[in-house]
Structure formats: C-alpha cells, structure tokens
C-alpha positions in Angstrom: 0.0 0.0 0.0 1.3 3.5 -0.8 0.5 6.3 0.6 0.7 9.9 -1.1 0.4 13.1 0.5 -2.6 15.6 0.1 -2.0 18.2 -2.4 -2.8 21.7 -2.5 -6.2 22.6 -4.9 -7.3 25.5 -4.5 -6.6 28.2 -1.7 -7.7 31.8 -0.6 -8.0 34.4 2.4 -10.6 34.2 4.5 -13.2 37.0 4.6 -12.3 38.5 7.4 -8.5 38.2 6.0 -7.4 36.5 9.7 -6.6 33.4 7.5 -5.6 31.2 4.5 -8.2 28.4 3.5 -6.5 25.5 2.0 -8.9 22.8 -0.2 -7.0 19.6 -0.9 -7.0 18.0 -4.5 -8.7 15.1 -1.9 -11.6 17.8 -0.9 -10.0 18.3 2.8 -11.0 21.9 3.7 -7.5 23.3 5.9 -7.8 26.4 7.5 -4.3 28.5 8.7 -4.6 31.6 10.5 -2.6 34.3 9.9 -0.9 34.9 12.6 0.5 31.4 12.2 1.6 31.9 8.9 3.5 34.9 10.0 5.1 33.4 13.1 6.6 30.2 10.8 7.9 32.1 7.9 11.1 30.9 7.1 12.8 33.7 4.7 16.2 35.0 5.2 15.1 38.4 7.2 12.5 36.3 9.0 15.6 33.4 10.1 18.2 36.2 10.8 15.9 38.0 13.2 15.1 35.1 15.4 19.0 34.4 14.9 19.3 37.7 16.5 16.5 37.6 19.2 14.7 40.2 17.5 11.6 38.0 16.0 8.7 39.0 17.5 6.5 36.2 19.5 3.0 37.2 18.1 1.9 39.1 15.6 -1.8 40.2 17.2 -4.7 41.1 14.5 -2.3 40.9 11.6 -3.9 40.0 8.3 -3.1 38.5 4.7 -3.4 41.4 2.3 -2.5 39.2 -0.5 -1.3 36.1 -2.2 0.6 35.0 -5.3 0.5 31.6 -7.0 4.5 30.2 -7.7 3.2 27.1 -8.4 5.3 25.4 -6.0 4.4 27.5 -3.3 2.9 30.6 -2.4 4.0 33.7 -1.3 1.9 35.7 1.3 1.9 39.1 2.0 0.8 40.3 5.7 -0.4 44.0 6.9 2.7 44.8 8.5 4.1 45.2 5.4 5.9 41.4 5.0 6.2 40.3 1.9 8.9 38.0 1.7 7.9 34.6 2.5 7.5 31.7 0.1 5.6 28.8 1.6 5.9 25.7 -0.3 2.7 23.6 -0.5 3.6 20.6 1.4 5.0 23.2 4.1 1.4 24.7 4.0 -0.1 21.7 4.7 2.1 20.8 8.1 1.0 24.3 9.1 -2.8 23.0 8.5 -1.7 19.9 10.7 -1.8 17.8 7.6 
C-alpha cells in the first residue's frame, strides 16, 4: 500500500483576512490563521531575526493582504508590510496539521 500526501487545490483568504483556507485535490478543507503563517515564515530576514533575538513572539490582529501563486508554493503578504515569505505547499499543509 502506498500512501501519497494531500495536495494543494485551490486556496484563498478568509473574509475577514485573519486566515488562509486551504482545499485539498482530496476535498480536505484546511484552514491556517494568519498569525501562524506569519510566526513560521522561514525567509532569510525572518531566520536572521530570530537568529538575533529580534523576532517578535505574536503578531496580534495581523492579516493576509494578499497572495501570489508560484506554483510550488505561495507567497503571502501580511499588513505589516511582509512580503517576503515563500511557503511551499507541502510546508502549508504541516502548518494545516496535515
């Protein structure tokens, strides 16, 4: 028996833009908030700030303000003005608890 991971469908922002909603090619509805999204970003100003003790521990009320497609990924964009995180899909779903 193999198994294969989910895949990423279809995804969007939430309404109330608190969150990224995640549909699975297998029709799993995922939901991520924000602020998590935010808190695991993994780009180089991102990693050198929590190298530095400079990463902040929460990021209260912020919001997704918008997202582009790489195909492999996505990159979000948050209202503090952070733009520079790339989230790969199967790194999306972990966040989802997939």
């Amino acid at each position: 028996m193999t198994l294969v991971a989910p895949t990423v469908a279809d995804y969007e922002a939430s309404a109330d833009l608190a969150a990224l909603l995640v549909r699975t090619a297998e029709g799993d509805a995922l939901c991520v908030p924000a602020e998590k999204l935010r808190l695991s970003c993994k780009c180089a100003h991102c990693t050198r700030a929590r190298f530095d003790g400079r990463f902040p521990e929460a990021f209260p009320g912020i919001a997704i303000t918008e997202i582009g497609n790489l195909g492999y990924g996505l990159n979000i964009s948050f209202s503090d003005g952070h733009n520079r995180g790339i989230y790969p899909k199967p790194y999306l779903l972990s966040l989802a608890g997939r």
